[in-house]
C-alpha positions, 0 to 999 in steps of 0.5 A: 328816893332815886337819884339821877345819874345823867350822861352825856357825851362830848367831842366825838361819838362812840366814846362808850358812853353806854359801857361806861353807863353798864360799869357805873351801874354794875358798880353801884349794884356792887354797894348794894344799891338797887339800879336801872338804867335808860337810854335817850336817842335823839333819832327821829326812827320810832325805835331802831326796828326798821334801820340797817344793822349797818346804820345802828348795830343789833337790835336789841328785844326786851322780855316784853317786845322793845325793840331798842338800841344795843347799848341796852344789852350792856346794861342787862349784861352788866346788871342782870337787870332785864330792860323794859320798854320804858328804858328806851326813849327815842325822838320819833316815839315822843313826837308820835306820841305828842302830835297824836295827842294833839289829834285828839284834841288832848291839849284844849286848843294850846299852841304845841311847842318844844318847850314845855310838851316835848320836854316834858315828855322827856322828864315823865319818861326819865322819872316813870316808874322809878319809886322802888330804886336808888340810882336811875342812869339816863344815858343820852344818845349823841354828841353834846351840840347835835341839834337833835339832842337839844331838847334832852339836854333842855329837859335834864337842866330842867330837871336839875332845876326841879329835883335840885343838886342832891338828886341829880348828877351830870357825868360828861364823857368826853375825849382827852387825844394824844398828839403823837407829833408833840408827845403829849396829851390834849385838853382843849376839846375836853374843855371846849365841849364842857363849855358847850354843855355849861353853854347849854344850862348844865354844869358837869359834876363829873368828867371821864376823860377817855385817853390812850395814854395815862392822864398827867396830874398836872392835866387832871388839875387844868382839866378841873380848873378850867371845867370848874370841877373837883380835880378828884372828879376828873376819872381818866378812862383808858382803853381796857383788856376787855370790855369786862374788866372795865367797871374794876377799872372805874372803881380803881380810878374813883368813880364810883366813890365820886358819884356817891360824894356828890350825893353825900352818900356813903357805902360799903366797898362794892363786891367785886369777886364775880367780876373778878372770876369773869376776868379771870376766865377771861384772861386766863383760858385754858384753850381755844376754839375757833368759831365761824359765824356765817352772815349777811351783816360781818362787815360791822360786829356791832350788828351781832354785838349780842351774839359775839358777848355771847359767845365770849361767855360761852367761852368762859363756862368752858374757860377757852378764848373763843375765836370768832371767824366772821364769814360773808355768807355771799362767798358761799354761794356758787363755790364749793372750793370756797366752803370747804378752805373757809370752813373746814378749820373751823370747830364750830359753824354757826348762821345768825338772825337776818333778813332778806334772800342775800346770802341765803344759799351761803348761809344753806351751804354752810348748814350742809357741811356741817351736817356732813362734817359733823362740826358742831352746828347752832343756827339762830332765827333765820338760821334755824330755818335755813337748817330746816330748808337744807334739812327738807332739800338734801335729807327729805327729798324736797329739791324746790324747798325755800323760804316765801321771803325769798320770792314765790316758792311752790315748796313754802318750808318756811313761810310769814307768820300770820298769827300767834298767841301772845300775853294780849291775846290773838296776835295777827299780821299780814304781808302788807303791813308795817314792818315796823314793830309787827313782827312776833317780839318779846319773850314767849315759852317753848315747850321742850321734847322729853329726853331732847338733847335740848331738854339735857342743855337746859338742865332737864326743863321741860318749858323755857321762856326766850326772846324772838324776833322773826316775821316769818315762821318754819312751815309745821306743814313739812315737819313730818317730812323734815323728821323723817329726813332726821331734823326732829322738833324738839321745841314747840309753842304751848299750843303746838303750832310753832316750832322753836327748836330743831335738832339732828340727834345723830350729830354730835351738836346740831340745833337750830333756834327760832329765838334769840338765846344770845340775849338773854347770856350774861358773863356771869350767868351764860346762856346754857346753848352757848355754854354747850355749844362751845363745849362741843367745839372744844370736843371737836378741836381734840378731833381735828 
C-alpha cells in the first residue's frame, strides 16, 4: 500500500520545496522504502519546453521524452530514481486533456466544472501507477493561496478525505524570518500561512520552518501551539554547507522519524554512509580547478542548475572543488583581447545547450581557443555543433560554415532535423511546426567508435543510451571534411545517420555531445564525461 507525503509551500517562494522533497525521499530510500516522487505546477504552459530558461530555469528530460521542471533532477539526484512523464503534472496538460475530452463528447452531455473533472484528474495523476511503492511524494508548485493552485490543494483535501489520515501526510514548508533590528526570529507568517492552508480544508501534519538562524524551543513550542501540531513535528531547516549535506541535516533534526510517526511505522535507522563519503568529497577537496562555461543564459544558474551539479560531481570523482566561472558568451563576439584575459586562467572551457543565434559566434570563439591552447574542451548540444562549425570554418576550409538556426546559410554544417527513428517508429518534423514537445527528446543510444577516446571514457562500451534535447542536427553531409580537418565522429546513431559525439584525438580532451550527459550524474554515481572532463582539468591546472 503507498502512502502520500504532500508538500506545500507557504509565505514566499523558492523556500526549496523540492530539495527538501529530494532529501525526505533519499532518507526514506535510506530505511529501505521504496520511493518516487512527483511534481504539480500550477502553471497554464502544457509542460516547461517553450518558457525562458529565465522564467523557470533548465529544463529537464526524462528517459522517455518529458519535458519537465528542474526540481525533477533533485529527485533522479537524490534518489537514483529515473523520473517519467507521469511525475509531472502541470495546469495546461490537465485542462488540454480535459477540454479535448470534452470535444469528443467524453463526458455525455455533463456540465464540465473544476470541482469534480479537474480535481479528479489531479487525484488519477497523484495516485497513477503507484502499487509496487511504499512512499509517494506529491510536491506542489507555488505558494499556498495562489489562485492557480486552488484546485491542487482542493484535490489533496479530497484525497485526504478518501484515503483517510493513515495514508496521507501534509508537510507545509514555510519561512520563520529573522528581524535583525529586534534580534529575534518571527513566527507570524509561519502561523498565518498554516492558517490559509487549514483556511483552505488541510490541517498540516508537519511544519519545516526554514530559518537563518537556529529556532528557539520556546518558538518551536508557539509555532505547534498556535499550528496545532506536535512540537515534535515542528523540524527548523537551516541553510546547509551544501545542498548535499541536506537530508543528513533532516534527519538530525527528526524528519524522517516524524514522517513515519505519523504512519505508525517504525524502521531501521537509515544508511547514511554513501551520503556521507559524498560529503566528504565535497567538503573536503584535495585541489581545485577552474572551469568556464561559456553561455547564453549565465544570468540565472538555475537555467544550467543540471550541468553545474554535474559538474560538482565530477569534482568529487576527482576529489577537487570545481570552480565554475560563468561567461556570456555575447563578450565574445568582436574582441579578441576579451577572449584571451577571460579565458586563458581557465583549466577547462565548456559551451552548454541553448538555442537562438545570440551569443553563437562567442560561444565558436571560445571552441577555437581552446582547440589551439589545448585546454580541455566539452561542448554539449549546441555545443557540440558549435565545435563542428568551428572545426569546418578554421581547420577544413569551409569560411561560410554556420548553422540554418541562424539564418540562410549556403554551407548548412548544421541543419534542422527532419526525421529520426525512435522506439515509436519513424519520427518526422518540420520548420514550421509547434515547438513545443517537437524536438527529438528522451534517451536514444549511440553507437561508439572502437578505441575512441570516448569509448575509453565509457569503460570501453561500445553502445551507450543518453538524453537529447535539440531540434537541429550536425549535417553527416560535411563529416568527411570535418574529419579530415581532424574533428572524428566517434559516436553515432545505430543506423548511421546522426552524429552523437565529436572528438580531436590530438588533443589532450576535446569532445563534443549532441546529448545531455549532465542529466543523467548523480553525486554518487558521476557521469563518466564529467568525471574525465575534470580529471583533464586538473592536468591542465599542473600545466599551467
Amino acid at each position: 500500500m503507498a502512502r502520500y507525503i504532500f508538500i506545500t509551500g507557504g509565505v514566499v517562494s523558492s523556500l526549496g520545496k523540492g530539495l527538501m522533497a529530494a532529501s525526505l525521499a533519499a532518507l526514506l530510500q535510506a530505511r529501505g522504502f521504496k520511493v518516487r516522487i512527483r511534481k504539480f505546477d500550477p502553471y497554464l504552459n502544457v509542460d516547461p519546453g517553450t518558457m525562458s530558461p529565465y522564467q523557470h530555469g533548465e529544463v529537464y528530460v526524462t528517459d522517455d521524452g518529458a519535458e519537465t521542471d528542474l526540481d525533477l533532477g533533485h529527485y533522479e539526484r537524490f534518489t537514483g530514481v529515473s523520473a517519467r512523464q507521469a511525475d509531472n503534472i502541470t495546469s495546461g496538460r490537465i485542462y488540454r486533456d480535459i477540454i479535448a475530452k470534452e470535444r469528443r463528447g467524453d463526458y455525455l452531455g455533463a456540465t464540465v466544472q473544476v470541482i469534480p473533472h479537474v480535481t479528479d484528474a489531479i487525484k488519477d495523476f497523484a495516485t497513477a501507477e503507484t502499487d509496487d511503492l511504499d512512499f509517494v511524494l506529491c510536491e506542489i508548485g507555488g505558494t499556498v493561496g495562489d489562485i492557480e493552485g486552488l484546485p491542487f490543494i482542493e484535490a489533496l483535501r479530497q484525497l485526504r478525505n478518501e484515503l483517510g489520515r493513515e495514508q496521507t501526510c501534509f508537510v507545509h514548508v514555510t519561512l520563520v524570518p529573522y528581524i535583525a533590528a529586534a534580534g529575534e526570529l518571527k513566527t507570524k507568517p509561519t502561523q498565518h500561512s498554516v492558517r490559509e492552508l487549514t483556511g483552505l480544508g488541510i490541517q498540516p501534519d508537519i511544519l519545516l520552518c526554514r530559518c537563518e538562524h537556529p529556532l528557539p524551543e520556546g518558538e518551536r513550542a508557539k509555532i505547534a501551539l498556535f499550528c496545532n501540531v506536535r512540537k515534535e513535528a515542528v523540524i527548523p531547516a537551516l541553510d546547509a554547507s551544501s545542498i548535499y549535506a541536506v537530508p543528513q541535516q533532516y534527519h538530525d533534526e527528526g524528519l524522517d522519524a516524524e514522517v513515519l510517526h505519523h504512519f505508525g511505522m517504525t524502521g531501521p535507522a537509515p544508511a547514511m554512509a554513501r551520503w556521507d563519503d559524498v560529503v566528504d568529497r565535497y567538503q573536503n577537496p584535495e585541489g581545485e580547478v577552474t572551469i568556464g562555461v561559456v553561455g547564453k543564459y549565465v544570468g540565472l544558474p538555475d537555467a544550467y542548475k543540471s550541468l553545474n551539479e554535474a559538474l560538482a560531481h565530477g569534482g568529487m570523482a576527482n576529489r577537487v572543488k570545481v570552480n565554475v566561472r560563468w561567461i556570456d558568451a555575447e563578450l565574445f563576439e568582436k574582441d579578441d583581447a576579451e577572449i584571451a584575459a577571460r579565458l586563458e586562467p581557465l583549466h577547462g572551457i565548456l559551451v552548454p545547450g541553448g538555442f537562438g543565434v545570440r551569443g553563437s559566434e562567442g560561444k565558436i570563439a571560445s571552441v577555437r581557443f581552446a582547440r589551439e591552447r589545448r585546454v580541455p574542451f566539452f561542448g554539449i548540444c549546441l555545443g557540440m555543433q558549435m565545435a563542428c562549425i568551428e572545426g569546418a570554418r578554421n581547420t577544413a576550409g569551409i569560411a561560410k560554415a554556420s548553422s540554418t538556426e541562424f539564418g540562410e546559410t549556403r554551407e548548412p554544417v548544421v541543419g534542422i532535423i527532419t526525421e529520426w527513428m525512435s522506439a515509436e517508429g519513424l519520427q518526422q518534423r518540420g520548420a514550421d511546426t509547434d515547438l513545443g514537445g517537437t524536438m527529438r527528446l528522451g534517451a536514444y543510444e549511440a553507437k561508439l567508435g572502437a578505441n575512441s577516446h570516448v569509448s575509453t571514457i565509457y569503460g570501453g562500451a561500445t553502445v551507450i543510451s543518453e538524453r537529447h534535447r535539440h531540434r537541429y542536427e550536425v549535417n553527416g553531409a560535411y563529416r568527411h571534411a570535418l574529419e579530415q580537418g581532424g574533428l572524428v565522429f566517434s559516436g553515432m546513431s545505430p543506423d548511421g545517420l546522426l552524429p552523437e559525439i565529436v572528438e580531436r584525438p590530438d588533443h589532450p580532451w576535446f569532445i563534443g555531445v549532441q546529448f545531455h550527459p549532465e542529466l543523467k550524474s548523480r553525486p554518487f554515481e558521476p557521469h563518466p564525461l564529467f568525471s574525465g572532463f575534470i580529471a583533464a582539468a586538473v592536468k591542465q591546472a599542473r600545466l599551467v
